[in-house]
ZAMARGU-4260 file (C-alpha; in steps of 0.2 Angstrom, whole numbers, plus 5000, padded with zeros to 4 digits):
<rodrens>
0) 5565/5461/5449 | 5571/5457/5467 | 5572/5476/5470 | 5555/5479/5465 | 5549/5465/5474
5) 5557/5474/5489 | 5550/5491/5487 | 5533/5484/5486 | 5536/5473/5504 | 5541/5487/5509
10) 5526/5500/5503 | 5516/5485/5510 | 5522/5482/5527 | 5522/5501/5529 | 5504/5502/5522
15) 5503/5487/5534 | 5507/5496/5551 | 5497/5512/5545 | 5481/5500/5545 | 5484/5492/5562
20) 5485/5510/5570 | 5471/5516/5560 | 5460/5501/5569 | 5466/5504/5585 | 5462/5523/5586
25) 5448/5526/5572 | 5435/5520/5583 | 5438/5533/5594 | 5436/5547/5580 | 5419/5543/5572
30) 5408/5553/5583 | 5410/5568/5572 | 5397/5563/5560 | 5382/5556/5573 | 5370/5572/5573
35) 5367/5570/5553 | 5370/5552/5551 | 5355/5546/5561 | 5343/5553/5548 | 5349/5539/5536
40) 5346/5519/5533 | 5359/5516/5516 | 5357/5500/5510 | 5373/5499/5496 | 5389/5506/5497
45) 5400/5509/5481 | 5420/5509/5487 | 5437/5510/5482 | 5452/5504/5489 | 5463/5517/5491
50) 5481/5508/5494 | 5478/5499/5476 | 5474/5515/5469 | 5492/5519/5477 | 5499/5506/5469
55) 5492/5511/5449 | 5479/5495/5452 | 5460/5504/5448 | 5449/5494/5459 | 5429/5496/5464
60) 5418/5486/5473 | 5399/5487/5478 | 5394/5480/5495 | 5376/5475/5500 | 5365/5474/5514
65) 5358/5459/5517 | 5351/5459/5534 | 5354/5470/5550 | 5371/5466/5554 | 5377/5455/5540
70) 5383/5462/5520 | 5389/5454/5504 | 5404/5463/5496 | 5411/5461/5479 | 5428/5470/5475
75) 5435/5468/5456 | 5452/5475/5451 | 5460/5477/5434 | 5477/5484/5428 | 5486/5483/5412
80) 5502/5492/5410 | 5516/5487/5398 | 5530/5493/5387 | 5539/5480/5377 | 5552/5489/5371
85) 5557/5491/5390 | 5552/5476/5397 | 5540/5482/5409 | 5524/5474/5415 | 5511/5479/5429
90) 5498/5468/5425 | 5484/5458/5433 | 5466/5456/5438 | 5453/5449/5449 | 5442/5451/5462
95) 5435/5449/5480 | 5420/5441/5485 | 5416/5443/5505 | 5403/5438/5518 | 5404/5452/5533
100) 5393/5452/5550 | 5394/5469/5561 | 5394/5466/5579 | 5390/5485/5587 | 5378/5500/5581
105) 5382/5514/5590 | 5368/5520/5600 | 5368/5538/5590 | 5361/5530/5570 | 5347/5523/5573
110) 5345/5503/5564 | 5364/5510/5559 | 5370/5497/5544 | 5388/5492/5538 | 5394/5504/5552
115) 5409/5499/5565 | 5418/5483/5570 | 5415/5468/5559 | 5424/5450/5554 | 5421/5442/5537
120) 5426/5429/5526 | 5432/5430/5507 | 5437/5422/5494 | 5449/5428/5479 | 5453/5423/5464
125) 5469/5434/5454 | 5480/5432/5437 | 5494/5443/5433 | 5511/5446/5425 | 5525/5457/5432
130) 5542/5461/5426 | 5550/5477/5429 | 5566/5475/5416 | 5573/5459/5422 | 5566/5444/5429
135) 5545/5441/5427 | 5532/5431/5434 | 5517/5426/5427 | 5501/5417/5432 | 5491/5415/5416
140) 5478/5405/5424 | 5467/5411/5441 | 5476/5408/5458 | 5460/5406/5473 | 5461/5407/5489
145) 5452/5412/5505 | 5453/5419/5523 | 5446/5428/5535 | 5448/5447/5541 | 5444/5459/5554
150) 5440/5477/5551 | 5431/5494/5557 | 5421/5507/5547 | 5416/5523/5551 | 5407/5537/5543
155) 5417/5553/5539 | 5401/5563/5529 | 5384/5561/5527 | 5386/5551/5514 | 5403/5543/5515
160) 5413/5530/5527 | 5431/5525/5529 | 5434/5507/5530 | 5449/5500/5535 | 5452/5479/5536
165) 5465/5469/5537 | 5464/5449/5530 | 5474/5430/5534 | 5472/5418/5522 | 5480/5410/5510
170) 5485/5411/5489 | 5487/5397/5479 | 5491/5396/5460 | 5504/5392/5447 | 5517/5402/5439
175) 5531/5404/5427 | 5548/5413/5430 | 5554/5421/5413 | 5567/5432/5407 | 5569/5443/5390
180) 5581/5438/5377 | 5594/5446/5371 | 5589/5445/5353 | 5577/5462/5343 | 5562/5452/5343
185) 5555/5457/5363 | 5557/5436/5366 | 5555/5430/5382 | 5566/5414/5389 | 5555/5402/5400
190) 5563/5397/5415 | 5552/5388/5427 | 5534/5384/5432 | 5532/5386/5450 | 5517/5383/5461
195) 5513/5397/5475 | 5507/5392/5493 | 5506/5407/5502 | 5499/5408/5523 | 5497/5424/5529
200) 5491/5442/5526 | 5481/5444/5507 | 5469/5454/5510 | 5474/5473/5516 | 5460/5489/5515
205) 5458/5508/5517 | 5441/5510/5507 | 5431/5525/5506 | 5415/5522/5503 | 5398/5530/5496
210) 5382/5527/5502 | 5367/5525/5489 | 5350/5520/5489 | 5342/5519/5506 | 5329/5531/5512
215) 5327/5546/5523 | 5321/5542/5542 | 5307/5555/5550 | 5302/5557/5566 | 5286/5547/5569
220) 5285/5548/5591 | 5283/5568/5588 | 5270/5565/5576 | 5259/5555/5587 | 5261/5565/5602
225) 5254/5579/5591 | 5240/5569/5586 | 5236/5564/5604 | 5239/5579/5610 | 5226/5589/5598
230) 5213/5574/5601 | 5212/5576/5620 | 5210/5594/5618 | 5195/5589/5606 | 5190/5577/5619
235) 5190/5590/5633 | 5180/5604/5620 | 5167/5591/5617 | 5165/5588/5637 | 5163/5607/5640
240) 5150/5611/5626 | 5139/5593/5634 | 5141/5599/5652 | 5153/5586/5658 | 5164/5599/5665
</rodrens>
């Protein structure tokens, strides 16, 4: 188990790294998009995390639009992978719930929503049980916590944006230690019950995201110019025909 544990610090911290670099320079990348995105006012956006996809967890997750500049997100994963016969367990689920303000809306969308730099602040709630041949660990009951996180999104289509956030918080939650038996019978030998106070990073993103609902912008200024336009020629037609030019 400690070697699994190992090579999932370490996907981790590398996934880790990746996502501060993607911060740092995807700002600077998200121009590509502007001519067809200031067409469109989404509301909703469905999403997927795609480093938990990486690790065989599904996850989805729906954020909403609840005023310019400020969203509600809700993320719900769920994985349930076992083999008795050789003591393997990748199991758990739970979910995100998350509060997000925007800061910036670049000058190219017009009333642009859930677009660039944005903080937030989440709570989580998670149960699982893994064991990869030796050693497991289990929390049958929820574990909560909370945090806070920074992140930055940017469209990449029309209709989708990449989202990449990073969270600092903390975990709490009871767990037990366990082992399997020797015997025929797929027993498991209980070994302790530990409780978890974690500070630091729980809460790590690279979503792609769909855009849904939401409704198409036209342009009104070249309407009204149109209109003004075709009534002062009207205006000037009706002076000619009364002799007031």
């Amino acid at each position: 188990m400690r070697i699994l544990v190992a090579h999932i610090a370490h996907r981790a911290g590398i996934s880790f790294v990746l996502i501060t670099l993607l911060l740092v320079v995807t700002p600077s990348l998200c121009n590509a998009e502007k001519r067809d995105t200031c067409k469109y006012s989404p509301l909703i956006t469905i999403r997927t995390n795609t480093l938990y996809d990486a690790f065989l967890i599904p996850n989805i997750g729906a954020e909403l639009q609840i005023a310019r500049g400020w969203s509600v997100q809700l993320d719900w994963l769920y994985t349930w992978f076992s083999s008795d016969r050789r003591h393997r367990y990748w199991q758990g689920y739970g979910g995100y719930l998350t509060l997000k303000k925007y800061f910036d809306f670049p000058e190219w969308i017009t009333d642009a929503p859930l677009i660039g730099h944005h903080v937030g602040f989440y709570i989580t709630g998670l149960t699982y049980d893994l064991e990869w041949g030796g050693k497991g660990y289990q929390a049958a009951k929820f574990g909560f916590g909370g945090g806070v996180e920074y992140g930055y999104s940017c469209r990449v289509s029309r209709n989708m944006k990449l989202d990449f956030t990073l969270g600092l918080g903390f975990q709490d939650g009871e767990y037990k230690e366990y082992e399997p038996s020797n015997d025929h019978y797929n027993h498991y030998v209980w070994l302790a019950t530990k409780k978890r106070h974690w500070w630091g990073p729980t809460k790590l993103e690279a979503s792609l995201a769909w855009f849904i609902g939401g409704k198409k912008k036209t342009n009104k200024t070249k309407s009204i110019d149109t209109i003004e336009n075709i009534g002062t020629i009207d205006s000037i037609e009706t002076n000619r025909k009364g002799g007031g030019l």
